[in-house]
C-alpha positions as CSV (number, residue, x, y, z in Angstrom):
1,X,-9.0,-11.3,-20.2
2,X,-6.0,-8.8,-20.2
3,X,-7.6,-5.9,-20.4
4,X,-10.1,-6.2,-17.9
5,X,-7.3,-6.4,-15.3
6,X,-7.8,-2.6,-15.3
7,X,-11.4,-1.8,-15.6
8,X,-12.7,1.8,-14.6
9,X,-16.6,3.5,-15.7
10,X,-14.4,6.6,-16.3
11,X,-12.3,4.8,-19.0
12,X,-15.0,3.7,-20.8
13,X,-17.0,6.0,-20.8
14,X,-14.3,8.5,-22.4
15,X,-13.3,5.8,-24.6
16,X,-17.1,5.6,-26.4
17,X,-16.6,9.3,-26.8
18,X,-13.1,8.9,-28.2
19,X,-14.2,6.6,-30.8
20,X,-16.7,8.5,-32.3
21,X,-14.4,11.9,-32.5
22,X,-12.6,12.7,-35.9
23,X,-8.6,12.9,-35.9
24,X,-7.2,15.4,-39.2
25,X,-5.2,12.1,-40.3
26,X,-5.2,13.9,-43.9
27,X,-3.5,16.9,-42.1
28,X,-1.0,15.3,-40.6
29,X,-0.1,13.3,-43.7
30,X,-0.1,16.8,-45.6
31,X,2.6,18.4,-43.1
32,X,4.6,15.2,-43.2
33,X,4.1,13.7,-39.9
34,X,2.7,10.3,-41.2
35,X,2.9,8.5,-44.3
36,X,0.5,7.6,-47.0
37,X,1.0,3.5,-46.4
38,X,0.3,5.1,-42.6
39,X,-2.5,7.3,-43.6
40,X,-4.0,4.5,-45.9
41,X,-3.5,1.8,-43.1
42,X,-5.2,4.0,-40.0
43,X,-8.5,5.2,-42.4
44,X,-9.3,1.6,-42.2
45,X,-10.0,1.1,-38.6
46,X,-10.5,4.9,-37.7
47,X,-13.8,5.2,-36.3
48,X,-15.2,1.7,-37.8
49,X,-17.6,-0.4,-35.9
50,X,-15.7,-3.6,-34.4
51,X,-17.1,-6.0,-37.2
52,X,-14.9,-4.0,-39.9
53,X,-11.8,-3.8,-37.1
54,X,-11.5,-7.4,-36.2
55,X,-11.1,-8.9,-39.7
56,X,-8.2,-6.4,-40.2
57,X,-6.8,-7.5,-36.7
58,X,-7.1,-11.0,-37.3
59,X,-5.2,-10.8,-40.5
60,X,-2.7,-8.0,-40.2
61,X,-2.4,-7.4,-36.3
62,X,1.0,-7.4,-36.1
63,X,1.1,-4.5,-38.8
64,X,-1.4,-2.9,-37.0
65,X,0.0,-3.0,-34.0
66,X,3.4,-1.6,-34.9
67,X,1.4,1.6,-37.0
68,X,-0.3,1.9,-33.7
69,X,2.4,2.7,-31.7
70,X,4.6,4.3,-34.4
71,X,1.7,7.0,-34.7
72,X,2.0,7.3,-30.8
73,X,5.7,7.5,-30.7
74,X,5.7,10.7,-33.3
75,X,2.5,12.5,-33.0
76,X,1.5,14.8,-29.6
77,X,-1.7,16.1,-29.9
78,X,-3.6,14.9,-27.1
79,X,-6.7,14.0,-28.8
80,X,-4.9,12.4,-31.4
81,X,-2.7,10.3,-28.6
82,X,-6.2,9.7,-26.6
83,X,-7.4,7.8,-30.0
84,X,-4.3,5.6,-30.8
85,X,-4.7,4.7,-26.9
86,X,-8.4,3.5,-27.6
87,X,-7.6,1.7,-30.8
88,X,-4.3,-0.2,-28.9
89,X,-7.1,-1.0,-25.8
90,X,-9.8,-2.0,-28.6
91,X,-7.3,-4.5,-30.2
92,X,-6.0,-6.2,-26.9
93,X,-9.9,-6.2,-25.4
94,X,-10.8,-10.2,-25.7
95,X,-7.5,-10.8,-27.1
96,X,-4.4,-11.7,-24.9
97,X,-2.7,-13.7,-27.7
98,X,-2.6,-10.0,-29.1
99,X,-0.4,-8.6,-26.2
100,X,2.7,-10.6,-28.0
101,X,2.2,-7.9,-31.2
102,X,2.9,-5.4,-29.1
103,X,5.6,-6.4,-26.4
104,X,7.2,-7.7,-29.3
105,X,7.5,-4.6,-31.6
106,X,11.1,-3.5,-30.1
107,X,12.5,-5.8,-32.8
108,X,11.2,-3.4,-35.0
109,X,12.2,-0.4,-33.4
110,X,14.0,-0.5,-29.9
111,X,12.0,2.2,-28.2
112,X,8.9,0.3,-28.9
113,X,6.2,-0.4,-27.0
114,X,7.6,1.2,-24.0
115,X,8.6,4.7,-24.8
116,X,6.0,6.3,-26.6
117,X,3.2,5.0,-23.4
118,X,6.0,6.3,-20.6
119,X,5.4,9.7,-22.5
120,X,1.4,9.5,-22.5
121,X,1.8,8.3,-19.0
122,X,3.3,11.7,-18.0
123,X,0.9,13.8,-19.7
124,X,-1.2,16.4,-18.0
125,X,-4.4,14.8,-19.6
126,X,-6.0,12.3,-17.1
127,X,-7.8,10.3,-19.5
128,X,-4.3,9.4,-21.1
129,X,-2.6,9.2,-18.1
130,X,-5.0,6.3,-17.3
131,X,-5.5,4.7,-20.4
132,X,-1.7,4.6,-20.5
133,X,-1.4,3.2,-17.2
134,X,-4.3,0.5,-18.0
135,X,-2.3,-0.4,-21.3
136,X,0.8,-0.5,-19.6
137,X,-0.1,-2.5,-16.7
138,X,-1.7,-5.3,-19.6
139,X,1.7,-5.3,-21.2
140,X,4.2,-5.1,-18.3
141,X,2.6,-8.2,-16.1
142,X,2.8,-10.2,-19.6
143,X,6.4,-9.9,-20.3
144,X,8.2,-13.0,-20.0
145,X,11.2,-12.0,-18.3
146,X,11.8,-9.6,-15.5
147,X,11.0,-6.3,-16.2
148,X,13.9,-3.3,-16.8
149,X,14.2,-0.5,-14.4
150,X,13.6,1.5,-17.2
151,X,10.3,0.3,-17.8
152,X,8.9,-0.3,-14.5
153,X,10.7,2.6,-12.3
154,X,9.1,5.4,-14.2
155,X,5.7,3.6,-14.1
156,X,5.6,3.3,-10.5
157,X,6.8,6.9,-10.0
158,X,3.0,7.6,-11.9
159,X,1.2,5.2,-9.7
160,X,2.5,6.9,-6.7
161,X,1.3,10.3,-7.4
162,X,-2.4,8.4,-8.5
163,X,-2.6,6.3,-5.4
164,X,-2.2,9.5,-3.7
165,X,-4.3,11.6,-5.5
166,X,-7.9,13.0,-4.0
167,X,-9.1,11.7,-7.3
168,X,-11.0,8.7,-6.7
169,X,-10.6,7.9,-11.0
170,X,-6.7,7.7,-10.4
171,X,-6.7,5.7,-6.9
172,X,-8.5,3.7,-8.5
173,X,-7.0,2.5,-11.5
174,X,-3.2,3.1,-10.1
175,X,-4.7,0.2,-7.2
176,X,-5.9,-2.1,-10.1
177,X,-2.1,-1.4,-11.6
178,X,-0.8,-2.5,-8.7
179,X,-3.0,-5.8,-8.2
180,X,-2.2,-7.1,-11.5
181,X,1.8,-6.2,-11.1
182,X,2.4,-7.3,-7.5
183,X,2.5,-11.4,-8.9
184,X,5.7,-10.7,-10.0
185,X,9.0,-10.6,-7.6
186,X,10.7,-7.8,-9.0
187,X,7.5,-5.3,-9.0
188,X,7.1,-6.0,-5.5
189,X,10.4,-5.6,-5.0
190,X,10.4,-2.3,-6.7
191,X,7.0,-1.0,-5.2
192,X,8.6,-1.7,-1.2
193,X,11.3,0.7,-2.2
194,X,9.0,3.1,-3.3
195,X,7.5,4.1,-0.1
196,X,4.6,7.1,-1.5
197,X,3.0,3.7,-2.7
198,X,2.6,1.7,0.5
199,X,1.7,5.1,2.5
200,X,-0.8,6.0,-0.1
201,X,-2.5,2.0,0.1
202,X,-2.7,2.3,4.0
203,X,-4.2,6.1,3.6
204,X,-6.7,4.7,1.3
205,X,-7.5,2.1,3.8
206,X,-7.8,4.6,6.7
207,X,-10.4,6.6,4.6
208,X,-12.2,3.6,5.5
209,X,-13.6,2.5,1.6
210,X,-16.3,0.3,0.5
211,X,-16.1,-3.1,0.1
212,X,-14.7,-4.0,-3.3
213,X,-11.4,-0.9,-2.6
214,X,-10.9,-2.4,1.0
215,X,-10.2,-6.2,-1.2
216,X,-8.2,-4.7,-3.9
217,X,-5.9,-2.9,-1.2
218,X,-5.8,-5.9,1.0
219,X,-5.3,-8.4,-1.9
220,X,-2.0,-5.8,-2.9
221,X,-0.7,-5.8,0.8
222,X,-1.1,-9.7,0.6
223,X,0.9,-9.7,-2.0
224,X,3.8,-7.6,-0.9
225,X,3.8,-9.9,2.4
226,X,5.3,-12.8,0.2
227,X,8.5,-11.3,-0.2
228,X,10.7,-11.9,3.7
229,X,12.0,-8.7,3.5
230,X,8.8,-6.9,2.9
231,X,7.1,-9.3,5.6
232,X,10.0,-8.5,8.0
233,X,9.2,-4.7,8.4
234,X,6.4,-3.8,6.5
235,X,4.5,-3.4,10.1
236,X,7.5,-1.7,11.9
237,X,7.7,1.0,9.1
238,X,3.9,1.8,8.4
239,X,2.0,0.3,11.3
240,X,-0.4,-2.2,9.5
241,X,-1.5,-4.6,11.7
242,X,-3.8,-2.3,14.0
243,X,-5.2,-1.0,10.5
244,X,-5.8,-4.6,8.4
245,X,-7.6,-5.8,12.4
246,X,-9.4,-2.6,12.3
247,X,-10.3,-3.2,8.2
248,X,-11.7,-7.0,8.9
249,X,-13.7,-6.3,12.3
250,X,-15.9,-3.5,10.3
251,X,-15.8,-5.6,7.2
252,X,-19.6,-7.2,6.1
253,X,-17.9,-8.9,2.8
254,X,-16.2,-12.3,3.3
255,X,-13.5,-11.9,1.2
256,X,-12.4,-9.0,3.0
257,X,-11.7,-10.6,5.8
258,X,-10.5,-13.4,3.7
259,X,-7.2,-11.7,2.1
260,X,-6.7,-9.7,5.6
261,X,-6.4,-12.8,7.3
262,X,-4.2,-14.5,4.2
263,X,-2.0,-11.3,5.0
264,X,-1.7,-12.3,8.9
265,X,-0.8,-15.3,7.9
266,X,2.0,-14.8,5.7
267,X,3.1,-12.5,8.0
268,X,3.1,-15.0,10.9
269,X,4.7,-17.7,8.8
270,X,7.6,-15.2,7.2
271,X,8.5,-13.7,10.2
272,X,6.9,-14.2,13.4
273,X,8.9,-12.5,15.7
274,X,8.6,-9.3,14.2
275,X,4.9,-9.6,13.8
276,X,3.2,-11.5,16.7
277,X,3.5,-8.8,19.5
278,X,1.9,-6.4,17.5
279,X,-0.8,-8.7,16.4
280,X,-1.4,-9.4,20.5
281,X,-1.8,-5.9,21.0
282,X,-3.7,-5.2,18.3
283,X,-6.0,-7.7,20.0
284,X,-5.8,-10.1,17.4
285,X,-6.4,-13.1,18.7
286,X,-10.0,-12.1,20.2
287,X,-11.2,-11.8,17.1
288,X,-9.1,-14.5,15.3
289,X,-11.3,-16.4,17.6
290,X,-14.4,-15.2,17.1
291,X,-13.7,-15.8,13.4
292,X,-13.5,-19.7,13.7
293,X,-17.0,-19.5,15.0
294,X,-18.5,-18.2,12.1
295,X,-19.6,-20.3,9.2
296,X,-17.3,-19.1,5.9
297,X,-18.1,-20.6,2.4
298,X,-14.0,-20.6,1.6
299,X,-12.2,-23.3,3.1
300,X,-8.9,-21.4,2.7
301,X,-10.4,-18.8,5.2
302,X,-11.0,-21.8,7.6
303,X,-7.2,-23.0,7.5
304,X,-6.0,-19.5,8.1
305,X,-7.9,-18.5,10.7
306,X,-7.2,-22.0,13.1
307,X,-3.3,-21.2,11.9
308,X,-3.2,-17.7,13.2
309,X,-5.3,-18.9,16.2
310,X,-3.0,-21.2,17.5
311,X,0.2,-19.5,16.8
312,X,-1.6,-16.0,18.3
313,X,-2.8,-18.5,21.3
314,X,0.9,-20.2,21.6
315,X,2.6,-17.2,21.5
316,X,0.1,-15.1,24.3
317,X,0.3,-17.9,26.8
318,X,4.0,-17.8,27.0
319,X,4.1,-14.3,27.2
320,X,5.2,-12.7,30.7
321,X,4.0,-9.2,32.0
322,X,7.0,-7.7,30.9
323,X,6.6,-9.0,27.3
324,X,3.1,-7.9,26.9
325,X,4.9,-4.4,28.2
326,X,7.5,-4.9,25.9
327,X,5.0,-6.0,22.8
328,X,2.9,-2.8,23.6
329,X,6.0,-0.6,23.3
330,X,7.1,-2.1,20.3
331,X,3.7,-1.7,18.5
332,X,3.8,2.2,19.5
333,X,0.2,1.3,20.4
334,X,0.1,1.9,24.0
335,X,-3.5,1.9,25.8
336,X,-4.7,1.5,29.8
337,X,-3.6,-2.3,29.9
338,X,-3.6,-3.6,33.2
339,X,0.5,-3.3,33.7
340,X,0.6,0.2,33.2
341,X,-1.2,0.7,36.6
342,X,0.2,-2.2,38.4
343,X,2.6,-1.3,41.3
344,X,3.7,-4.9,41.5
345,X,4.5,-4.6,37.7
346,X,7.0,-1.3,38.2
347,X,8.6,-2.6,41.3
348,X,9.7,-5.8,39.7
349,X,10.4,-4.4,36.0
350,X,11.2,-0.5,36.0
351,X,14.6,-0.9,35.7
352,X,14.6,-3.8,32.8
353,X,13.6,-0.3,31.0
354,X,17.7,0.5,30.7
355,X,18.3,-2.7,29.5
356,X,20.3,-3.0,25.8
357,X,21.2,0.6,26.4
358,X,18.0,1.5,27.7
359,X,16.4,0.3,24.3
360,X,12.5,0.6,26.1
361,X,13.1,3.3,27.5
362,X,14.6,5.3,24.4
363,X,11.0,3.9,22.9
364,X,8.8,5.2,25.4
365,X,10.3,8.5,25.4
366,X,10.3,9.0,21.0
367,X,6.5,7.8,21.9
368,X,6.3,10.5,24.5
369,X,7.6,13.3,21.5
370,X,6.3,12.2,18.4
371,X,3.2,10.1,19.1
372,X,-0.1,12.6,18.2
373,X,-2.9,9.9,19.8
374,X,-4.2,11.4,23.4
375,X,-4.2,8.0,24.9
376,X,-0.2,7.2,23.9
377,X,0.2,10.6,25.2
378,X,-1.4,10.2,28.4
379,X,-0.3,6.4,28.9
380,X,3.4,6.9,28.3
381,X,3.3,10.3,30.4
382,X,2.3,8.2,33.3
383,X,5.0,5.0,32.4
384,X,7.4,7.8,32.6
385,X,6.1,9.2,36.3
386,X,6.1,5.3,37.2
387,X,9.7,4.4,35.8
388,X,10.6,7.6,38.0
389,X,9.0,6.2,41.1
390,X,10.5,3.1,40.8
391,X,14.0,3.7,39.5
392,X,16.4,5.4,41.6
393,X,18.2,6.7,38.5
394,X,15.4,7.5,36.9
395,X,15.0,11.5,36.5
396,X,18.0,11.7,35.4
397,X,18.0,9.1,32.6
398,X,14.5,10.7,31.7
399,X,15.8,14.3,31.6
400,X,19.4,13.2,30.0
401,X,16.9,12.1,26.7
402,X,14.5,15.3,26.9
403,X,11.5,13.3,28.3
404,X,11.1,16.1,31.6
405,X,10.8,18.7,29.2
406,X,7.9,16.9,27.3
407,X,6.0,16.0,30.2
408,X,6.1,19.7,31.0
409,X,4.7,20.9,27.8
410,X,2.2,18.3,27.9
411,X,0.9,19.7,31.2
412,X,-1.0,22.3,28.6
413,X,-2.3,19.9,25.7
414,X,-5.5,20.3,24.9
415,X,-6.8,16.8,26.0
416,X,-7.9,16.7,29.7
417,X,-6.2,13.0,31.1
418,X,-2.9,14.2,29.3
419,X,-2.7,17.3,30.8
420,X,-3.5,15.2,34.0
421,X,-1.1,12.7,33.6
422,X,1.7,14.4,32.8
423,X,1.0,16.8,36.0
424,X,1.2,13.9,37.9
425,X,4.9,12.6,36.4
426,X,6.2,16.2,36.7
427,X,4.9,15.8,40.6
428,X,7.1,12.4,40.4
429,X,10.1,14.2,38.7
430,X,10.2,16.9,40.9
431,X,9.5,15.1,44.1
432,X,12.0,12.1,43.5
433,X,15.8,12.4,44.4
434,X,18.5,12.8,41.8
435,X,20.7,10.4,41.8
436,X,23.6,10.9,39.2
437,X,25.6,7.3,39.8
């Protein structure tokens, strides 16, 4: 059902508590803030056992519904917000033909159902913050058209700060939001433009999770990979590939691996060329192959893993030495592959570096600056020593884009085969001639 879309022990624990807590219903009815039809109408489900509610719901739900969310609208204690959020989750639990009372009280008042839970939603209060977010999420990926900005963009704001939050209640529920919204075009859409969201999944996936988190983020990055843009650069702008190959090879539940490997292959099939060198170097197709020796109990899995093997094989075995070179740069993954040490390699292909306005070379240098991994460091201190060598230009395309000046500085970092391979590029920048033209 619906409501189970969003399920969390913290939620329902807080909600049995909720239930049995009194709300001054009398007060508020005394000062003015709700009516007696309102006052008469919410002392009939306050606090009753589900027997007494149902009967009510089943007869007058619409009604109900709309006092629901009136009460929300105009009263903001939090206690007495945290109950009407437990009686709306109470009536839609078991009951999606419900969801319809509630999307569809804006022709009773425009601002409804959408206004009053944005508000809850930015509450300080956690437990309404995610009881908002769970009701939310029920009615938004019901709707029947595409969603307004004004509806989803404020949501998603929300889910940004929870995905990122050290609180393992709000990562949580903000990932089960985003599973049950990603079906729909625009959300995803919406969620690639808001970039805290896709740098909060892969943080929660670096953590390394258990089992059951690792699927949900997989399943929402599987998603996301149906849309071409999204599929186009999704691994350009926040390096995926080497984290979902990491994610499956330590994975012990099958349908881990399963959506990781439905994620390769949209990727694959949406856009290859931006995805298949990175997937090579992430040493995908090793594994891709010891996966189609293993017995799986979903055919799907099967189909997707002979699909990425022989588009990973067809792609590797017309692959030259430079475009492994080039496929390693391009990943921003560089490690001791047999190229970087190969004489043969630098004599032939050291100056294809300046090619396209010395596009490689501009990418081994911004590696050189920003990268913080020991191994990039080290392996791109030593390309640089080697373009040197082999380049007659060289030092002086090298110190025209700052890279001399890094290699210097790394000559003191704290790991021992950086400091060591940048002293042996700064021997090769010192020692070769500079040539200008």
């Amino acid at each position: 059902m619906a409501l189970t879309l969003v399920s969390n022990s913290y939620l329902e624990e807080s909600s049995a508590k909720i239930r049995a807590k009194p709300v001054p219903w009398e007060g508020y009815q005394r000062n003015g803030l709700v009516t007696s039809e309102e006052l008469a109408l919410i002392k009939r489900v306050d606090r009753q056992p589900r027997t007494k509610t149902e009967p009510l719901l089943i007869s007058d739900g619409r009604t109900f519904a709309l006092l629901y969310l009136s009460l929300l609208k105009k009263l903001n204690r939090t206690d007495t917000m945290q109950c009407i959020l437990v009686l709306i989750a109470d009536a839609l639990a078991d009951h999606d033909e419900r969801i319809p009372l509630f999307t569809t009280a804006s022709t009773q008042d425009p601002e409804l159902p959408y206004v009053p839970l944005l508000r809850a939603l930015e509450s300080s209060d956690e437990f309404l913050q995610l009881k908002s977010s769970q009701i939310l999420t029920v009615l938004l990926s019901s709707e029947p058209s595409p969603l307004q900005s004004q509806q989803l963009q404020p949501f998603l704001v929300v889910l940004s700060n929870l995905i990122q939050s050290a609180s393992s209640n709000k990562r949580d529920v903000a990932v089960q939001c985003l599973e049950a919204l990603l079906p729909r075009a625009e959300c995803r859409r919406a969620v690639w433009a808001n970039p805290g969201i896709i740098s909060g999944l892969r943080e929660i996936l670096r953590s390394k999770p258990g089992a059951q988190m690792s699927y949900q983020v997989g399943f929402s990055f599987w998603l996301l990979t149906f849309e071409q843009e999204i599929a186009e650069n999704i691994n350009q702008k926040y390096d995926i590939i080497q984290l979902l190959t990491d994610t499956a090879q330590a994975a012990v539940k099958e349908k881990v691996t399963r959506v990781i490997v439905a994620t390769f292959r949209n990727l694959v099939t949406k856009a290859p060329s931006q995805n298949l060198p990175a997937m090579l170097v992430a040493k995908l197709l090793p594994f891709v192959k010891s996966l189609s020796t293993r017995k799986w109990s979903d055919e799907d899995i099967v189909e997707d893993v002979q699909f990425l093997r022989d588009e990973l094989k067809a792609r590797f075995d017309s692959l030259t030495t430079y475009d492994e070179y080039s496929s390693e740069l391009a990943s921003g993954h560089l490690s001791w592959t047999p190229v970087h040490e190969s004489e043969a390699f630098w004599h032939d292909n050291a100056s294809r570096l300046n090619d396209r306005d010395s596009e490689q070379l501009k990418i081994l240098v911004k590696l050189l600056k920003e990268s913080q991994d020991p191994t990039v460091l080290a392996v791109s201190a030593h390309d640089i020593g080697k373009y040197v060598q082999h380049y007659e230009r060289g030092k002086k395309a090298v110190t025209d884009l700052g890279a001399k000046t890094r290699v210097m500085e790394l000559m003191t970092h704290d790991n021992a085969e950086v400091r060591y391979q940048a002293l042996i590029s700064v021997q090769r920048l010192i020692s070769q001639p500079w040539v200008s033209a």
